[in-house]
N, C-alpha and C positions, 0 to 999 in steps of 0.2 A: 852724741846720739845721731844717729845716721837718718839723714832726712827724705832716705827715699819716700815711708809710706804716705808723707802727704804731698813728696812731689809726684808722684802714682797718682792717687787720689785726684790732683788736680789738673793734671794734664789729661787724663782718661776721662775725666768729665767735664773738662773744659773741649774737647775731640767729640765726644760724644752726644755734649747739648748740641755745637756747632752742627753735628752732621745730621741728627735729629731735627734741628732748626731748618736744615733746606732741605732735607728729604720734605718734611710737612710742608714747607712753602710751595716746592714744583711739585708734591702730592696734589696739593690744594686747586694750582694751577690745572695741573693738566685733569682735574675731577671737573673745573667749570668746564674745559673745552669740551670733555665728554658729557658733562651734561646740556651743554648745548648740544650736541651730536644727536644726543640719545632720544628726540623728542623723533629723529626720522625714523628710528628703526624700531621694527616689532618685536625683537628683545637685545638682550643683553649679549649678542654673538660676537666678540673679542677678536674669536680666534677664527681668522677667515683660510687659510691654510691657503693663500696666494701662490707662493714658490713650490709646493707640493707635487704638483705637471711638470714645474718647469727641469728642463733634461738639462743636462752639467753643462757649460758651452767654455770653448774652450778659450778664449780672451774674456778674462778674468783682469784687469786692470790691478787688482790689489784685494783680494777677496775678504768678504769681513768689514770691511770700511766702507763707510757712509759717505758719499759724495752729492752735491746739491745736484737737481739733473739743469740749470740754468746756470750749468759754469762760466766764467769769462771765457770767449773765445774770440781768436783774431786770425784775419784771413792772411795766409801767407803763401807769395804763389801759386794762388790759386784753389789752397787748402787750406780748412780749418786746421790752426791750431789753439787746443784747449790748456786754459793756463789758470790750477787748483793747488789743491792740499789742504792740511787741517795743524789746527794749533792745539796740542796735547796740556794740559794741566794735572800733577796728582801727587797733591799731599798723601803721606803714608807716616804711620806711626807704628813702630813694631815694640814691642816691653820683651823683657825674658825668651829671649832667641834661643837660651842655653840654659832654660829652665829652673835657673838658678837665681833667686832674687836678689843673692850677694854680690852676683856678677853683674859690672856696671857694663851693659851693652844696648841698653835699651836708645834707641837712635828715630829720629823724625826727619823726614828729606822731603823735598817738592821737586818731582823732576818735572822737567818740561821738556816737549818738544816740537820744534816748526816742523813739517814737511811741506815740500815743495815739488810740483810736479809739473809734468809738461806731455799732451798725448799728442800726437800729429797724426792725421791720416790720413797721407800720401792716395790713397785709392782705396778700395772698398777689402782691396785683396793685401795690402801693404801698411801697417802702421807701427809708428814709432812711440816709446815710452821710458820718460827718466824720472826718478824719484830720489831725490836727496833732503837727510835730515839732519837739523842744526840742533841740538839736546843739549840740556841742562842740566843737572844731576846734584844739585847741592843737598848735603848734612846739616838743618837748621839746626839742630837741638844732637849732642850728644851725650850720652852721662859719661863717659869716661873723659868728655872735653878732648878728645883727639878729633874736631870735623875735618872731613873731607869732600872732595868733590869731584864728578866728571864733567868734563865738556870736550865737545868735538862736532864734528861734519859727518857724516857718515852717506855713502853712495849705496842706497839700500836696493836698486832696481833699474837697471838699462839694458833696453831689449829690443830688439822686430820682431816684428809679428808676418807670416805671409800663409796668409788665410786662403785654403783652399789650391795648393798647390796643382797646378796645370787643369785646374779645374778636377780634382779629385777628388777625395771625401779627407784628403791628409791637410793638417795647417802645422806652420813649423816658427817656433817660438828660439830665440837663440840671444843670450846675453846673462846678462844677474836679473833673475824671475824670482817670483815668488812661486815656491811649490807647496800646496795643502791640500790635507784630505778635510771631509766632512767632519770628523771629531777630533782632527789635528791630532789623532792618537799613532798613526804611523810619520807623519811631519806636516811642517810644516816651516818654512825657514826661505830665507832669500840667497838663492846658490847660483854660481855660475855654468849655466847650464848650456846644452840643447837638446830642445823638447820636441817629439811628434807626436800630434794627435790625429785619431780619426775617430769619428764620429757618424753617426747616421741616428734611425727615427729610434729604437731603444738600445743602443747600443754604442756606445762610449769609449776608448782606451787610448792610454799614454805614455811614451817610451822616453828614459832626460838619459844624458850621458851628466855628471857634472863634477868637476872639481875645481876650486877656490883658485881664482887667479890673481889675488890679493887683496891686504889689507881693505876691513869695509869701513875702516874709522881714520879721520888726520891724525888720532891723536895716538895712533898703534902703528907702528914702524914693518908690524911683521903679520902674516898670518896666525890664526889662531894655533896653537898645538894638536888642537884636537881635529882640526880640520887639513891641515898643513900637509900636502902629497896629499890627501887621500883623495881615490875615485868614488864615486857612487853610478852606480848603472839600476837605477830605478822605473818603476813602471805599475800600472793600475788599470782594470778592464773593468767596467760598471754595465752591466745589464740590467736593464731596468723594466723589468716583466711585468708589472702593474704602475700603472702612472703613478703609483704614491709607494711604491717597492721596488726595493733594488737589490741586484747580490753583487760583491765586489773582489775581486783577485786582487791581490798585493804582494811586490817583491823589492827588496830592496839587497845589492850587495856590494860591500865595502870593500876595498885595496886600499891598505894605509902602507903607502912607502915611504915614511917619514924616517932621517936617519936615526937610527938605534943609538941612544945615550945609555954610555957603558958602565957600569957601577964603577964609583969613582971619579966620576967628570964632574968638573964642576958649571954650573948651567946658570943664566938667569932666573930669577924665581920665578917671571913671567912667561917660561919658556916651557917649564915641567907638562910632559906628556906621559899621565900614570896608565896608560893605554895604546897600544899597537894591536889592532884586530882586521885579518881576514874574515869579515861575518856576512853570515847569508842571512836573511828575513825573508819569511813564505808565510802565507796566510791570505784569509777571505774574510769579509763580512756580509750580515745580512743586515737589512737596516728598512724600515718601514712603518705604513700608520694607514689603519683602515679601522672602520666604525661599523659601531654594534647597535643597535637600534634600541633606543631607550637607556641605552647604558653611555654611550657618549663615543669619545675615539682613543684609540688603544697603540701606543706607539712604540717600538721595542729595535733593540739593534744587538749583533752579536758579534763582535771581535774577534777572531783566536792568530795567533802566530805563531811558529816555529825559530828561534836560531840556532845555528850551529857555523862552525871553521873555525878557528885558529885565533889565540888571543895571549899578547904575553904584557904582562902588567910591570911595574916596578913601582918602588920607595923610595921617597926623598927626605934629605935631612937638611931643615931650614939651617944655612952656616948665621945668614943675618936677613934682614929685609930686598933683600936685591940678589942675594945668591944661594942656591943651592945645592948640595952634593948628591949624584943618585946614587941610588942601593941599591938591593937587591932586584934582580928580574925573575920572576916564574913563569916562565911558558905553558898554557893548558891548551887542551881543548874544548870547546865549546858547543855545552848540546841542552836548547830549554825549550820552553813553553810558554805562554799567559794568556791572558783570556779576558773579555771584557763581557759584560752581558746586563741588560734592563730594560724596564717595563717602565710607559709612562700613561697613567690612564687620564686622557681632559675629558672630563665628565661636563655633564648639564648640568649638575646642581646649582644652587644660588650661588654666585660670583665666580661661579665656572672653575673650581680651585683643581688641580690637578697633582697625581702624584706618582712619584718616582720612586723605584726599588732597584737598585744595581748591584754588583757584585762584581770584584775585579782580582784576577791571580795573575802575581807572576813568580814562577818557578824560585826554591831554593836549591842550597845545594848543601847537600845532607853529610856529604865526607867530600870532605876539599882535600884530602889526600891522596884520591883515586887518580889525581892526573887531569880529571874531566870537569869543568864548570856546569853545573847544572840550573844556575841562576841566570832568569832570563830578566834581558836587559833592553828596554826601549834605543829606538833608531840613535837620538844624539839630537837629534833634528826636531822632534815630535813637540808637542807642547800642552797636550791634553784639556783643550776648552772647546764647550760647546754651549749652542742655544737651545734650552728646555723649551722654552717660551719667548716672545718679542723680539729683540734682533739685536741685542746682547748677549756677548759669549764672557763666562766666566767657568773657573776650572773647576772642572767636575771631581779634581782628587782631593780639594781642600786648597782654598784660597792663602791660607797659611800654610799648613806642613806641604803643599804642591805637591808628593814626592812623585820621584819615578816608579814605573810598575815593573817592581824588583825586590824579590825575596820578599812580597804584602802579597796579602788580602784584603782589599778594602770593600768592605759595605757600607755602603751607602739607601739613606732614605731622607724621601725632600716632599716637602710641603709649599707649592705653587699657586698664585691668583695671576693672569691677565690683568692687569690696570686697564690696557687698551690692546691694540693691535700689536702695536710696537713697544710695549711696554711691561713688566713685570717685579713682581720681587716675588722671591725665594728662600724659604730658612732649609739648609741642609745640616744632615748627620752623618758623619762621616766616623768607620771603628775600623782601626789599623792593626794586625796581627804580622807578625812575620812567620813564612812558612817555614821556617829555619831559624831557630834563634842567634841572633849575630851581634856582633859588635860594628857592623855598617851600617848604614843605611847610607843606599848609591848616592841619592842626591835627595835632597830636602831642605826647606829652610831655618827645620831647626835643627841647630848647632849643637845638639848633647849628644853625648854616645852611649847605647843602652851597652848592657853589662854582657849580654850573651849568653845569658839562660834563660829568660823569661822572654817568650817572644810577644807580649802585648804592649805595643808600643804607645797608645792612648786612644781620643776622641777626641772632636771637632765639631763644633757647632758653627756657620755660616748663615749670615744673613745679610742676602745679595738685593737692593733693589734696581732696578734698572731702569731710565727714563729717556725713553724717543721720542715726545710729542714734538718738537721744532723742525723746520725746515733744517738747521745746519748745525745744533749746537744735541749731544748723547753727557748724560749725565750716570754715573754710577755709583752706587757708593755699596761698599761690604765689609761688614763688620764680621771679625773672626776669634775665636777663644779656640786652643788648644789645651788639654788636660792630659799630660802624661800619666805613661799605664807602667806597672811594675818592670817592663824592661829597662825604666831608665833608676831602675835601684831607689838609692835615697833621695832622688827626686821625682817619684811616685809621689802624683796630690797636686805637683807644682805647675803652672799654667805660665801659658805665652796667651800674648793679645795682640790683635792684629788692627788698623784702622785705615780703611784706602779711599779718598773718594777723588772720582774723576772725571775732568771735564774734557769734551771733545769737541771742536768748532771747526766745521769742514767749510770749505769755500771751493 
């Protein structure tokens, strides 16, 4: 008799009292610091909409991450330099990746990771920044008993900055930068770049050349495949015509001169590149939050993109675990669409709960015989998370299935309270259709393949809390259930479980 259902049973609620146990402890916590709080103020306003004014600036250190503002710092001819980072902690438990409760894949891992950084600032107009990270990556628990693990170094960010060139509205960023947008939905990634910005009182924009000048890991000898040759010439113009509203242009276009692996070659398996594309990305957003009187504030954004150029794919036949044979190549052309779009209303009501309606397309392709791809496909770079509320980002496409916005429709509805300023939990709904019924899906973290007739892929249920009351230390924890929809055939019904919580200690 096969002892999954009560090692299920026991590790799922042994994961779930645990995370249950400290959500309620630093719930509890940060309820006295706010009820201490709460004795100054004449209500319950949470949600102070601080960064709302504030206009994008262009030395961004590492955008997203929490840094203490009493870092160490030591003087060094004659200049500060500031010496920080943050210690990452994050048990994860995934059950039924591949929807199949026969299939022994269900795996628990604790990654960690040190960063370590260094800013120097040579002058007001001239600063320096390096960030390297030391990571962990072990498989505590596996059911199939194969563990594994990662570890390595990795040089995630070394850069100058020289702010305000000859005294002009331009500043110019050049080395491995972090590049993101506000909903990380066109990127968001650490690329070897050089950036110009200019800037003035509502108006914004930024021009990167970048391609990959090497491995970002010790423990990877080579560039990615998927990045490997290729150029990116990207750029973004933000107008921001109301202090709490902005519209935003976006372009992104690729040159992959990676050499052409010939059907027949034999390749390391680590090497396979099922993609070669000249692609253009064009589009804008609107993004904003203004209030209604008596009814509360009303926050909404709107996405769209276009790709199109040239894209030729290929097939590979696993020979063993370390080599490859490629197959087939099909050269098309590429021409799509997607869209992002929603509403978030933070009301007054009692405990200020606020709520979310989205809706997100990306293009299928209805006759893949025509020659033309009609499936639109995110940057490579992108990473789709944002902050609803408090100053945690989690992903807005499903914390579990993640996917890319390709060949979906995903709607979304989320149910939000304010804990405090900086703090929140979130239960989201997330229902996944394909525009196209297929046997892919681009990228996702569940491992099953629907059948190609039936395009309902499932639902998703999420429930994110998020906790910033400390000076140095971001705690997260999001619980996820997937329930597959008729596209995945006979395992229509069958559910994946998701458990992540995570600790973050900045210094």
């Amino acid at each position: 008799m096969s002892s999954k259902p009560f090692k299920i049973t026991t590790i799922k609620s042994a994961l779930l009292a645990g995370g249950a146990l400290l959500s309620l402890s630093v719930f509890a916590d940060a309820s006295l610091q706010q009820a201490g709080a709460s004795t100054k103020r004449a209500d319950n306003a949470f949600r102070q909409d601080n960064g709302d004014t504030v206009r994008k600036e262009p030395l961004r250190i590492n955008p997203g991450d929490k840094r203490p503002a009493d870092q160490f710092k030591v003087d060094v001819f004659g200049h500060p330099l500031t010496i920080g980072g943050a210690y990452e902690l994050e048990p994860r438990y995934v059950e039924d990746r591949r929807l199949d409760p026969r299939r022994d894949d269900d795996v628990a891992n604790v990654y960690q990771d040190l960063k370590l950084e260094l800013f120097y600032q040579w002058s007001k107009s001239l600063s320096f920044f390096v960030q390297s990270d030391v990571y962990y990556d072990p498989e505590v628990y596996t059911e199939s008993g194969l563990d594994q693990y990662e570890a390595g170094i990795k040089l995630t960010q070394a850069w100058l900055f020289i702010h305000q060139l000859l005294d002009s509205g331009f500043s110019l960023q050049l080395g491995r930068q972090r590049i993101a947008d506000k909903r990380q939905w066109w990127w968001n990634d650490e690329l070897d770049a050089a950036r110009i910005y200019f800037g003035e009182d509502t108006l914004f924009a930024e021009l990167a050349i970048a391609k990959e000048l090497g491995s970002k890991q010790s423990d990877q000898d080579f560039i990615d495949p998927v990045s490997d040759r290729v150029v990116r010439l990207m750029g973004d113009m933000v107008w921001q015509w109301d202090p709490k509203q902005n519209l935003s242009l976006f372009f992104l276009s690729q040159f992959d001169n990676s050499d052409n692996q010939r059907p027949g070659d034999l390749i390391r398996a680590n090497r396979k590149d099922s993609s070669d594309g000249d692609l253009t990305w064009f589009g804008g957003r609107a993004m904003g939050k203004f209030k209604i009187e008596h009814i509360g504030k009303i926050g909404y954004w709107l996405d769209s993109a276009l790709v199109f150029g040239d894209e030729t794919t290929q097939t590979f036949t696993d020979i063993n675990s370390n080599v490859s044979r490629v197959g087939a190549q099909t050269p098309k052309h590429v021409a799509a669409w997607g869209m992002d779009a929603g509403i978030t209303w933070y009301s007054n009501l009692f405990l200020e709960p606020y709520v979310t309606l989205g809706y997100a397309y990306g293009s299928g392709d209805s006759n893949p015989d025509d020659g033309t791809d009609n499936s639109y496909r995110q940057s490579g770079i992108h990473n789709n998370k944002i902050k609803l509320s408090g100053s945690q980002r989690f992903r807005y496409y499903g914390e579990l299935f993640r996917p890319e916005l390709s060949n979906l429709n995903i709607m979304t509805a989320a149910l939000g309270f304010p804990i405090s300023e900086q703090s929140s939990i979130d239960l989201l709904y997330h229902h996944y259709e394909q525009a196209t019924p297929s046997s892919v899906i681009r990228d996702s973290r569940i491992r099953a393949t629907p059948n190609g007739r039936s395009g309902t892929l499932g639902d998703e249920f999420d429930l994110v809390l998020s906790l910033d009351e400390w000076k140095h230390l971001q705690v997260q924890f999001a619980g996820s259930v997937f329930m597959a929809g008729p596209a995945f055939g006979a395992l229509e019904g069958n559910n994946s479980f998701q458990l992540d919580l995570t600790f973050k200690y900045s210094f």
